[in-house]
C-alpha positions in Angstrom: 10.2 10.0 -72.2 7.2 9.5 -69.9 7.8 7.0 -67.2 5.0 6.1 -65.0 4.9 6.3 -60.9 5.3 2.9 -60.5 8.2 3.1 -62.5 10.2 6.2 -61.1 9.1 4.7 -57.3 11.2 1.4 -58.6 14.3 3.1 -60.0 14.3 5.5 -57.2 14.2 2.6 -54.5 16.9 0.7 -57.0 19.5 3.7 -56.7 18.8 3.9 -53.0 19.5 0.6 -52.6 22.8 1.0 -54.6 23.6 4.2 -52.8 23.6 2.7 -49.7 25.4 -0.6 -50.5 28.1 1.4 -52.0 28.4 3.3 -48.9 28.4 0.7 -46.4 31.3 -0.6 -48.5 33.0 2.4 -48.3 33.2 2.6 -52.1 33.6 6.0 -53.3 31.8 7.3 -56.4 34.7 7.3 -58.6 35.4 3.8 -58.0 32.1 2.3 -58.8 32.1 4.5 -61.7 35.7 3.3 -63.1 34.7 -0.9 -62.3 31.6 0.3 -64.6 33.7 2.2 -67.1 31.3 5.5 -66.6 31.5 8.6 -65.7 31.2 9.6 -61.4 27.9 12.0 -62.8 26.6 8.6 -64.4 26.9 6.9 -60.8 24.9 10.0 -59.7 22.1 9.5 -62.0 21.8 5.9 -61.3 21.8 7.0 -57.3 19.2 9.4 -57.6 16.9 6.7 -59.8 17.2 8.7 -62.9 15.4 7.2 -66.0 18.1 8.0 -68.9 20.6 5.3 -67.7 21.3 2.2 -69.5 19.4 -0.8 -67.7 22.4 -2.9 -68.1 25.0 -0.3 -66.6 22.5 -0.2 -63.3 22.0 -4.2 -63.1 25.9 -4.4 -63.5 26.2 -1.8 -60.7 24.0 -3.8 -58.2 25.8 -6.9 -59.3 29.3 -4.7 -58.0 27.6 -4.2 -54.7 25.5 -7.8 -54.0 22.6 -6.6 -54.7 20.1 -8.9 -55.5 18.0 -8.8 -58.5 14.9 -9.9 -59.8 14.4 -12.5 -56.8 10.6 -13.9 -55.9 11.6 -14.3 -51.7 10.0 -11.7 -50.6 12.1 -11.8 -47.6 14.9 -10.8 -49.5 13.2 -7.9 -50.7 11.6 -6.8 -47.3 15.2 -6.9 -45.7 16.2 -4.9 -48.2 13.3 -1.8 -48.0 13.9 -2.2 -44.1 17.5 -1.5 -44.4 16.7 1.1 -46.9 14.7 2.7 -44.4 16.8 2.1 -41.4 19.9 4.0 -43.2 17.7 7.1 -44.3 16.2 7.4 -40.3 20.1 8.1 -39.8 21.0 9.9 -42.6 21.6 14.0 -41.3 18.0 16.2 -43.1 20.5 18.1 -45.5 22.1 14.8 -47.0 18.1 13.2 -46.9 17.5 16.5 -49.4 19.4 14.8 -52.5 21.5 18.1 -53.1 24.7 16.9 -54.3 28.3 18.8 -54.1 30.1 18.7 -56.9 33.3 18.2 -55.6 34.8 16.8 -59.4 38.3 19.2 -60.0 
């Protein structure tokens, strides 16, 4: 599957956006992935902006965490890339690397 730029920019900034609601709710992994009946490496893929998941399965996940979707404010949308960038100024260089532990036993 080829995905354009514009495309990959807009699912990676999506599962940022996720990523970062879920953490601020202190919602672990597993738990997003059992209210969305997938797997934890599922939750991954949609965190890191990963093409191959189901649209519906990643709108249903930003619906979990209040995201909001497909809205014309562009407030809304600019409050949204400034806390996006806000929580990655504070996030420690090796978690800002995307490397991800698989902790799974």
């Amino acid at each position: 599957m080829i995905i354009s730029d514009f495309v990959q920019t807009a699912l990676s900034m999506l599962g940022s956006f996720i990523r970062i609601a879920r953490i601020k709710r202190k919602m672990p992994q597993s738990e997003l992935a059992e209210r969305l009946n997938v797997s934890r490496q599922t939750v991954m893929a949609i965190e890191k902006g990963r093409p191959n998941v189901a649209v519906g399965v990643v709108f249903e996940a930003a619906r979990i965490l209040g995201i909001p979707l497909l809205n014309e404010e562009k407030k809304v949308i600019s409050r949204w890339q400034e806390l996006l960038g806000e929580f990655q100024a504070l996030m420690p260089s090796r978690v800002d690397k995307g490397k991800e532990i698989d902790d799974d036993f």
